[in-house]
C-alpha positions as CSV (number, residue, x, y, z in Angstrom):
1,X,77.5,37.1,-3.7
2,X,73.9,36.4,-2.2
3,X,71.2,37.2,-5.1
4,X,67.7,37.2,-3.8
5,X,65.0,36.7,-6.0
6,X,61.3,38.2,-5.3
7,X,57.7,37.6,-6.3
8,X,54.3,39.1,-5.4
9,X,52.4,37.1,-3.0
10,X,50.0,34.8,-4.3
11,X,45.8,34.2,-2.7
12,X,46.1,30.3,-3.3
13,X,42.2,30.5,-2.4
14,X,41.7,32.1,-5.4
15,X,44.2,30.1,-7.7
16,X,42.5,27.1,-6.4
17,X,38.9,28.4,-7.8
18,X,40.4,29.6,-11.2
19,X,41.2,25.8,-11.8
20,X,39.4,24.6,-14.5
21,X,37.3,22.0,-12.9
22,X,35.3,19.3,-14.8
23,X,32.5,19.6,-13.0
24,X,30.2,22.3,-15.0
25,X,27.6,24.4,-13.0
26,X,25.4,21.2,-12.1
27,X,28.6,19.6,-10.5
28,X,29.3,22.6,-8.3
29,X,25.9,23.0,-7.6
30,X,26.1,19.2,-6.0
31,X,29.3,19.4,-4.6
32,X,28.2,22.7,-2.6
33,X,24.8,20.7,-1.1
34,X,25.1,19.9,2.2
35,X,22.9,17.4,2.8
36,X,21.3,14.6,0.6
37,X,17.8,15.8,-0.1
38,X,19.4,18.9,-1.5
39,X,21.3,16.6,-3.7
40,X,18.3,14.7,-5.0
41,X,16.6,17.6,-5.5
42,X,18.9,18.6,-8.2
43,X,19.0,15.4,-9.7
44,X,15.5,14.9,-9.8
45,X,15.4,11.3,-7.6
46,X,12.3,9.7,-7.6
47,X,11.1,5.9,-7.0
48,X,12.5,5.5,-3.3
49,X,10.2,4.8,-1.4
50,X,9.1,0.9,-1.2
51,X,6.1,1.3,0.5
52,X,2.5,1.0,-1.2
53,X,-0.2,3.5,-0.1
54,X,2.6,4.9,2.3
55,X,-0.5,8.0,2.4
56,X,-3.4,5.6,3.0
57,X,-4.8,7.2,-0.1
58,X,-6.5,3.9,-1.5
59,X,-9.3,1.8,-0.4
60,X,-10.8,0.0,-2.5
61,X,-12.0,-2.4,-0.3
62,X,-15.1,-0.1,1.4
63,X,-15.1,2.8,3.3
64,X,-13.6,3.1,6.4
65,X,-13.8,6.5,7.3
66,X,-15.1,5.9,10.0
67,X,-14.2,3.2,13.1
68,X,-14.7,0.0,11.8
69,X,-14.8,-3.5,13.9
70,X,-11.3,-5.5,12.3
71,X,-9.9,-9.2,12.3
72,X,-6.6,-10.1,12.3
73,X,-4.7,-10.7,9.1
74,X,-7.4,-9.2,6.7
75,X,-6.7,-6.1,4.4
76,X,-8.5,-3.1,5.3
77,X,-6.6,-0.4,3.3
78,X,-5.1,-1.1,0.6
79,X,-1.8,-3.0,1.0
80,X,-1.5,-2.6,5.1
81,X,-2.3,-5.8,7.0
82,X,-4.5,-5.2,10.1
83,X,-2.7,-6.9,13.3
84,X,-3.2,-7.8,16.7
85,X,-2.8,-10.6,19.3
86,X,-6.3,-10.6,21.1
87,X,-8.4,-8.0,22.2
88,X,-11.5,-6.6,20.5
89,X,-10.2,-3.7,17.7
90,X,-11.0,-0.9,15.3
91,X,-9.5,0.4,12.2
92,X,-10.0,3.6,10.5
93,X,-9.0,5.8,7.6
94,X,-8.9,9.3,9.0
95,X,-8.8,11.7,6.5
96,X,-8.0,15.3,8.5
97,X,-5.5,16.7,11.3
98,X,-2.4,15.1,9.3
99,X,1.5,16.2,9.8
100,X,2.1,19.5,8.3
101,X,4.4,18.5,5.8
102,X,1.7,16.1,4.3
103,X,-1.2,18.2,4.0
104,X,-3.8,16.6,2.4
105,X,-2.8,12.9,3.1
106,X,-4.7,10.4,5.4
107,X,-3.6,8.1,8.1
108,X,-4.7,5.0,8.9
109,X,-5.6,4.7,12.8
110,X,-5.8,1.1,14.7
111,X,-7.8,1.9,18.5
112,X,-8.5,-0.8,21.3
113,X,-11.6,-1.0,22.3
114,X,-11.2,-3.4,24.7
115,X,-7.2,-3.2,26.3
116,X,-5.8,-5.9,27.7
117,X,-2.2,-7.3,27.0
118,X,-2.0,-7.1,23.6
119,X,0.2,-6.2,20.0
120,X,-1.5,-3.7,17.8
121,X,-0.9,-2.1,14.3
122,X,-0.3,-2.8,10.7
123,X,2.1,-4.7,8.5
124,X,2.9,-4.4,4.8
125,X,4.7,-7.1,3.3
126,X,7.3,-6.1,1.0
127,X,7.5,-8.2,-2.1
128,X,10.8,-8.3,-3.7
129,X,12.7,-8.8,-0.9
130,X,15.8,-10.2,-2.1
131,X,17.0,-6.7,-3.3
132,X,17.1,-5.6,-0.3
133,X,19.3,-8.3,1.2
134,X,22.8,-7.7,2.9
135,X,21.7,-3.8,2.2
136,X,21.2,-0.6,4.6
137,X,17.9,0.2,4.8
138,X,16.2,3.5,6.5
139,X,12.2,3.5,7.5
140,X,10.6,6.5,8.3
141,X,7.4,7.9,9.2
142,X,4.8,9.9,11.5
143,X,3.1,7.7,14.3
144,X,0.5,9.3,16.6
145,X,-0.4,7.2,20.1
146,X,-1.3,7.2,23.4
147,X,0.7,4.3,24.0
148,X,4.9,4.8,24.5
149,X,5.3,1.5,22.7
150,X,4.0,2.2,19.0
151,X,6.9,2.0,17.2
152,X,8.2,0.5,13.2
153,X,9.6,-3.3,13.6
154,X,11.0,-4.6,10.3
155,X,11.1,-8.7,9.7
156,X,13.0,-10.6,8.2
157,X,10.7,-13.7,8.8
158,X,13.0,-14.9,11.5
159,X,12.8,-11.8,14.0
160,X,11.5,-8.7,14.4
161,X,13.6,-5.9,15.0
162,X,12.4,-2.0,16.2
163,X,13.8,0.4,14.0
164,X,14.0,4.4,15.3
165,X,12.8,5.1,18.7
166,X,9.2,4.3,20.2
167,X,6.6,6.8,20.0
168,X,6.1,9.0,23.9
169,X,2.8,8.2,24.2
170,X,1.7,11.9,24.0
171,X,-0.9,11.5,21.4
172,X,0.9,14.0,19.1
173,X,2.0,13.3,15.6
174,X,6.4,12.5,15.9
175,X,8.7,11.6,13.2
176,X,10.0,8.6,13.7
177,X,13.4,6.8,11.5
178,X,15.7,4.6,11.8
179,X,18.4,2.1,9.9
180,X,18.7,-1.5,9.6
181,X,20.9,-3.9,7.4
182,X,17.9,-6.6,6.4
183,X,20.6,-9.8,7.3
184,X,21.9,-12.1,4.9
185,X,19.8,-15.4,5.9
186,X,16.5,-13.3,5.2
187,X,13.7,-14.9,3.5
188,X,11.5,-12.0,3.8
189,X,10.9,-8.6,4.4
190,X,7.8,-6.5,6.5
191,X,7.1,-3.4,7.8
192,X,4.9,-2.7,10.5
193,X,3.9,0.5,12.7
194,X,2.8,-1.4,15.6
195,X,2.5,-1.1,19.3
196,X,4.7,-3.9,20.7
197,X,7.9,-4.4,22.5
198,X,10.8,-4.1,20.4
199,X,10.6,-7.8,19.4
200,X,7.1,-8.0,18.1
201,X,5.9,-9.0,21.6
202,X,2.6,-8.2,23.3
203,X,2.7,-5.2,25.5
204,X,-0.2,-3.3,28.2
205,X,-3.0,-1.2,26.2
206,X,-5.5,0.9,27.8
207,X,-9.0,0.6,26.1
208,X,-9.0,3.4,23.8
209,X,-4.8,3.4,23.3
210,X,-3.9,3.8,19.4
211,X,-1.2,3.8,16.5
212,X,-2.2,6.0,13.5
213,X,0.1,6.4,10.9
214,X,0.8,8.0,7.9
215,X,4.2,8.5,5.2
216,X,5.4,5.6,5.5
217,X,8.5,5.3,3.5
218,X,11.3,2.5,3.3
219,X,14.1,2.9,1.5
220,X,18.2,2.4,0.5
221,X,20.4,4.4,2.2
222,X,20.9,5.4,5.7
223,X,19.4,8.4,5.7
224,X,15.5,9.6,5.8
225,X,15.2,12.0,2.7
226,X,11.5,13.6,2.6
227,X,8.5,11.3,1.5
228,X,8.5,10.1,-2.1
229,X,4.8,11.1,-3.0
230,X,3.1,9.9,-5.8
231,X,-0.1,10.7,-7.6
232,X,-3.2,8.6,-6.6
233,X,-3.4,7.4,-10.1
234,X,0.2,5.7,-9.6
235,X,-0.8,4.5,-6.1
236,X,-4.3,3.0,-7.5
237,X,-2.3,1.2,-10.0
238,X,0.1,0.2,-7.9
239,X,-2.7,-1.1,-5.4
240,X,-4.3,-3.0,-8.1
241,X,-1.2,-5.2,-9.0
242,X,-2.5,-6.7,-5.4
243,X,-6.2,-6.4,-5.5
244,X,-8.9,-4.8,-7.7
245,X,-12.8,-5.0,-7.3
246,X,-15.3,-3.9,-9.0
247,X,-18.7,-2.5,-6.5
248,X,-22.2,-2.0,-7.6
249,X,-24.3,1.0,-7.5
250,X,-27.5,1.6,-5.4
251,X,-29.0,3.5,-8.6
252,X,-27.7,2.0,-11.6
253,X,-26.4,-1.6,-12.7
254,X,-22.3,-2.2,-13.3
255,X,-21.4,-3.4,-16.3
256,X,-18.3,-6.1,-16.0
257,X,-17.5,-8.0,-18.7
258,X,-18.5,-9.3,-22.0
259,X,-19.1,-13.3,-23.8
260,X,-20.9,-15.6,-25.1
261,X,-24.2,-18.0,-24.2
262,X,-23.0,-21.5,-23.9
263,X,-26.6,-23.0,-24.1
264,X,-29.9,-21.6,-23.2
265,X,-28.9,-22.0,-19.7
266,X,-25.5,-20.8,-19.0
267,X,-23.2,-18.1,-20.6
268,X,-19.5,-17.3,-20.2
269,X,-17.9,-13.5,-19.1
270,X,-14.7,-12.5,-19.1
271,X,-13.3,-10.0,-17.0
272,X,-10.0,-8.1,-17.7
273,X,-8.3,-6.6,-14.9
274,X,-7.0,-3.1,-15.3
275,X,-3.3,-4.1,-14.5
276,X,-1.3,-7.4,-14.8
277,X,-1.8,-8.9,-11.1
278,X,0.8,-9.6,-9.2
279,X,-0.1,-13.5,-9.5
280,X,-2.7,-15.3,-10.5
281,X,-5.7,-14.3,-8.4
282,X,-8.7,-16.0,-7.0
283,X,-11.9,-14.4,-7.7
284,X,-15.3,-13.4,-5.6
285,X,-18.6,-12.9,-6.7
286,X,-20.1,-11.2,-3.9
287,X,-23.4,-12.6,-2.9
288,X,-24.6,-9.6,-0.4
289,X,-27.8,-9.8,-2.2
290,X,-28.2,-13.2,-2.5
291,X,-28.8,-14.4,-6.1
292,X,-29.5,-11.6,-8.1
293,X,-25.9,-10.2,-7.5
294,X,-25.4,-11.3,-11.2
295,X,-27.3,-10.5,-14.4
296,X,-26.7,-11.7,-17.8
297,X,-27.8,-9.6,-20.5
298,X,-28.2,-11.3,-24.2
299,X,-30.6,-9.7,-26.9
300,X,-32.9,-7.7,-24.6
301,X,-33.1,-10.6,-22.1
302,X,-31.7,-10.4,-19.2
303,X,-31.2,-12.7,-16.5
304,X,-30.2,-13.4,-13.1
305,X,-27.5,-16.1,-12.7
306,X,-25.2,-17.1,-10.5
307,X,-21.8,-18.3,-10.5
308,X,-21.3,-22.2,-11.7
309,X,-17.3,-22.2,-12.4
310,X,-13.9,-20.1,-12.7
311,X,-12.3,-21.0,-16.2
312,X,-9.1,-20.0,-16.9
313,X,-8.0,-17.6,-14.6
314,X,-4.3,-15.4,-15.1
315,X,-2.4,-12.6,-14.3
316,X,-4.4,-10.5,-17.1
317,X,-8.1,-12.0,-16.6
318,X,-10.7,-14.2,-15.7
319,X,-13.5,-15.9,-17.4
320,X,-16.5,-16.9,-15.2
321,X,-19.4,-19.6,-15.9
322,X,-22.8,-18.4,-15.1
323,X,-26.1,-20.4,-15.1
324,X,-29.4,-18.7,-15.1
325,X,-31.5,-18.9,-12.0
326,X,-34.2,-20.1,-13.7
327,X,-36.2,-21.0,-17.5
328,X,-33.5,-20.8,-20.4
329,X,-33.5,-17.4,-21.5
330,X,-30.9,-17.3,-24.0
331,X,-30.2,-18.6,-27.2
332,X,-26.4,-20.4,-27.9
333,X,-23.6,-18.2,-29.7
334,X,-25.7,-15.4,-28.9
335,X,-23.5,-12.2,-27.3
336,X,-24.0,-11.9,-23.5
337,X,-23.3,-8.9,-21.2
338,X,-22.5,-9.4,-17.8
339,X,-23.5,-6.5,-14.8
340,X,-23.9,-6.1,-11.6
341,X,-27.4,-5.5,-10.3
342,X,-28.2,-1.8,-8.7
343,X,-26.9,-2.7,-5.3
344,X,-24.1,-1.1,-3.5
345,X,-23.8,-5.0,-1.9
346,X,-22.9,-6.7,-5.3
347,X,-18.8,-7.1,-5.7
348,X,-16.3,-8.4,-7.6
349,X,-13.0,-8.8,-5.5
350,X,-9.9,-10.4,-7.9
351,X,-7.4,-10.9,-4.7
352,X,-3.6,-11.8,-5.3
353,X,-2.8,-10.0,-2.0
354,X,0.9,-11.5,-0.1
């Protein structure tokens, strides 16, 4: 005798989601994201992108708002080399008409005057490189030009290697990524939005061709998740590790450190900086108006002096010798004040730039 033996049928898709799963509300909420930056966003991620000033929000250096003649290798805005192989050049910070999805950042735009076959853009040396070594890495960014060879090339100071596609020359603002695996022999790492061949090499620029940039963002992974931003306060500070200065004012005097008169002649500052530097700077007085840059005020005298010696500079400070220009106005032991004149020439720059 045959017995058969019956049950109801059974939805297995809705067994499957009466398991009791591990996971909580905050682990189904991740395992239902579909892509990365929804993931993050859940988890709060923050601290991924490697790039300083990726905005171009900080320059201490001056004010370069508008086109302003540039020389290879020096810093500009804060943190982003200025570049090129010949030619006569411009940088600027431009400070409207940014991508959407940064409102309210700046750029930093690099123009030939001149043309000519040339390389043209930026570089920003990254400086703890050997994390990144052996490791994916994605850049990503917006790059405006009117050249089809701006680009980002990363180093790995044996090569340079374009990462992402080149720009199309339209003069419109693109996004622009791509992935690279920083090799294992690197002894360095730098990122530059540049107009170039694909190997760093000079290329044809119209007078007037450009690279502007602006969200710059390096990072682990190989996929672009949406720019890390920062508050300027965080990206000053960040800055400052590299370079700090101290301007004067056309209307009133800068006050920059505190000490003690040596002699009747000569007195000693020191000047803290606001953040431990990145090494151990050098230091410049600026002299854009000439010798009475410097004052030295002790018990109601005060008097201009100029620089005689840098004692004892580190990562947290610098003292400074300063002899008076003339007489002996001060009395030994006394307390001295140091300030910059009323003059938007005077300057203190404490450099400990890559």
């Amino acid at each position: 005798m045959t017995v058969r033996a019956e049950k109801p049928s059974v939805n297995l898709r809705e067994k499957l989601a009466e398991l009791d799963k591990p996971t909580g509300i905050a682990g189904e909420a991740m395992l239902r994201a579909e892509t990365p930056q929804e993931q993050q966003a859940l988890i709060g991620v923050g601290r991924r992108n490697f790039i300083i000033n990726g905005l171009a929000q900080v320059s201490q250096r001056g004010d370069y708002t508008s086109a302003t003649s540039m020389t290879v290798n020096n810093y500009y805005i804060d943190r982003w080399k200025a570049y090129s192989s010949g030619g006569t050049n411009t940088i600027q910070q431009v400070t409207s008409s940014q991508p959407s999805s940064l409102a309210g950042s700046k750029s930093i735009k690099i123009l030939s005057s001149s043309g000519g076959t040339i390389a043209l853009g930026a570089s920003q040396i990254i400086e703890d490189y050997q994390f990144f070594v052996g490791k994916e890495l994605t850049v990503s960014g917006w790059i405006k030009s009117t050249n089809p060879n701006a680009r980002f090339l990363v180093s790995d100071n044996a090569a340079w290697n374009a990462v992402g596609d080149a720009h199309s020359g339209s003069g419109d603002w693109e996004f622009i990524t791509g992935t690279i695996t920083l090799s294992a022999s690197a002894t360095g790492l730098t990122l530059s939005p540049r107009i170039s061949t694909s190997s760093a090499g000079a290329v044809s620029v119209s007078a007037n061709d450009y690279i502007e940039f602006t969200g710059v963002q390096l990072e682990l992974g190989k996929v672009a998740t949406p720019f890390e931003h920062r508050s300027y306060g965080e990206e000053l500070a960040l800055c400052q590790r590299y370079f700090w200065q101290i301007t004067g004012s056309a209307s009133d005097q800068t006050t920059f450190g505190n000490g003690y008169s040596e002699d009747t002649n000569s007195a000693q500052v020191t000047l803290f900086f606001p953040v431990e530097m990145r090494d151990v700077p050098s230091t410049t007085i600026g002299t854009g108006v000439g010798e009475a840059s410097v004052e030295i005020i002790g018990y109601g005298v005060a008097a201009s002096a100029s620089l005689a010696a840098i004692l004892d500079p580190s990562k947290l400070s610098v003292r400074g010798r300063f002899n008076a220009d003339s007489g002996t106005p001060f009395t030994g032991g006394h307390a001295i004040v140091g300030r910059l004149t009323a003059s938007s020439s005077a300057y203190i720059w404490v450099d400990a730039e890559l």
